[in-house]
Structure formats: C-alpha cells, structure tokens
C-alpha positions in Angstrom: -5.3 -5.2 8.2 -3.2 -7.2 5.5 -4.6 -10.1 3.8 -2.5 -13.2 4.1 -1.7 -13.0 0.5 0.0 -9.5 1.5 1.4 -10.6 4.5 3.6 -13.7 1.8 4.0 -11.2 -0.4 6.3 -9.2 1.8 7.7 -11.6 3.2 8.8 -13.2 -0.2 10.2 -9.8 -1.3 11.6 -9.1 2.2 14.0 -12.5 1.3 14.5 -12.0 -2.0 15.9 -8.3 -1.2 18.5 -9.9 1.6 20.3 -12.4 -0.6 20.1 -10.3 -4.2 23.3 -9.3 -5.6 24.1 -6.4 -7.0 26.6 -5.4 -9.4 28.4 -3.0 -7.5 28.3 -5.4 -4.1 30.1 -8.0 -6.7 32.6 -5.3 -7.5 33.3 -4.3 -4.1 33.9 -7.6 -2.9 36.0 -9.0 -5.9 38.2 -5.1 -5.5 38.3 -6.5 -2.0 40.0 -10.2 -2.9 42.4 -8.2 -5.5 43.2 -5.5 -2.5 44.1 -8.6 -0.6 46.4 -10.6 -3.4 43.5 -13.0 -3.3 42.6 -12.6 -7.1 44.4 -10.9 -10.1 43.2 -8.0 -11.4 42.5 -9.6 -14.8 40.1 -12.2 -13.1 37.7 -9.5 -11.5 35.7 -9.1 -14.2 34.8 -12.5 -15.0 34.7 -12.9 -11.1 32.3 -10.2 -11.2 30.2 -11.8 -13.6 30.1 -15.1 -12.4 29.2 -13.7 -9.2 25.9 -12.2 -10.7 24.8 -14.7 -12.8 25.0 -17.2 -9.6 23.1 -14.7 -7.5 20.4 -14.4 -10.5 20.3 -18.3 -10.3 20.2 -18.7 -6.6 17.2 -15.8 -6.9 15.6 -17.4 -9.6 15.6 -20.6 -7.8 14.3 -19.1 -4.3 11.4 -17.3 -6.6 10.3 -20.7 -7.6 10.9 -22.6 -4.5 8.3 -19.6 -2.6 6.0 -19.8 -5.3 5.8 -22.9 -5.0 5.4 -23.2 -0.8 2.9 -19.9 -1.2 0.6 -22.0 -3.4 0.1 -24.7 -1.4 0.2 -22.9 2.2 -2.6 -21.4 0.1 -4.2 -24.5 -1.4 -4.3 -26.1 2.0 -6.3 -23.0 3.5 -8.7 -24.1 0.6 -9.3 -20.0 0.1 -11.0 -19.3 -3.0 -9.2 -18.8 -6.4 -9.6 -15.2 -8.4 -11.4 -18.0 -11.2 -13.8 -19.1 -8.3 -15.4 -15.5 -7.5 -15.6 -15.4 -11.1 -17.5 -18.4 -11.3 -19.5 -17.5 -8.3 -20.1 -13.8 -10.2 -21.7 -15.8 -13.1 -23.7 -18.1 -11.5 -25.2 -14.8 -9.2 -25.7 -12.6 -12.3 -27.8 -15.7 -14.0 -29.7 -16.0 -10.7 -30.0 -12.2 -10.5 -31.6 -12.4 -14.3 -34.4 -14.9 -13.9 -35.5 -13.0 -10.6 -36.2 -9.9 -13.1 
C-alpha cells in the first residue's frame, strides 16, 4: 500500500506532467498561428521561446506552491521528520549501550 508521502508524490508529478511545455508542443502551436496568418514567420521563434520560458515559470511556480501545501498537509498530520527517527535511533542506541 503507498504511503501518503507516495500517494503526494504522484500526484505532484501527475500535475506537473499535464501543464509542462514542451519545445516541440510550442512549435506546433506557434506553426499553427503562422498556418493561420495569426503570426509572422519571423516571430515564431521568439514566440517559441517565450512560450517555454513562461511554461518553466508557471512550473517552477506550481513546484513551489505544492511544496509548500505538501509540507504543511504534512506538518498538520504531525508525522515524524526523517531528523526525528534519527533522533529517536540515538537516543535507542545510548539506551541499548548502558543495558550491555
């Protein structure tokens, strides 16, 4: 059975996959607009590349907007940390040592 974690980290990469942008999607569509008389050929390219860097923003900015949401779904569940096993490790091992 998935972990919670797992279960958010599909779903975060499920979303991220549905609104990237790739190069050749960009291409298609700004071909598309010049097909039409929508754009001039000499205005694809920086079309092109304005459309990616706006889909790496947007991406970037869903990335830190889900981080963001994922850490406190996950603070509020009050699960423990990968630095509070740890702690919980040490603190068993010196137990573990005066019982020897």
């Amino acid at each position: 059975m998935a972990s919670i974690r797992e279960l958010l980290e599909q779903s975060v990469l499920m979303g991220l996959g549905a609104v990237s942008l790739t190069r050749e999607t960009a291409q298609n569509l700004v071909d598309e607009m010049v097909k039409r008389g929508q754009a001039q050929r000499e205005e694809a390219s920086d079309m092109v590349e304005q459309l990616i860097q706006r889909g790496e923003k947007e991406r970037n900015a869903l990335r830190k907007l889900i981080r963001e949401e994922v850490q406190e779904v996950l603070k509020e569940l009050q699960l423990p940390t990968h630095a509070d096993m740890k702690a919980v490790e040490r603190k068993l091992d010196a137990i573990l040592q005066k019982l020897e």
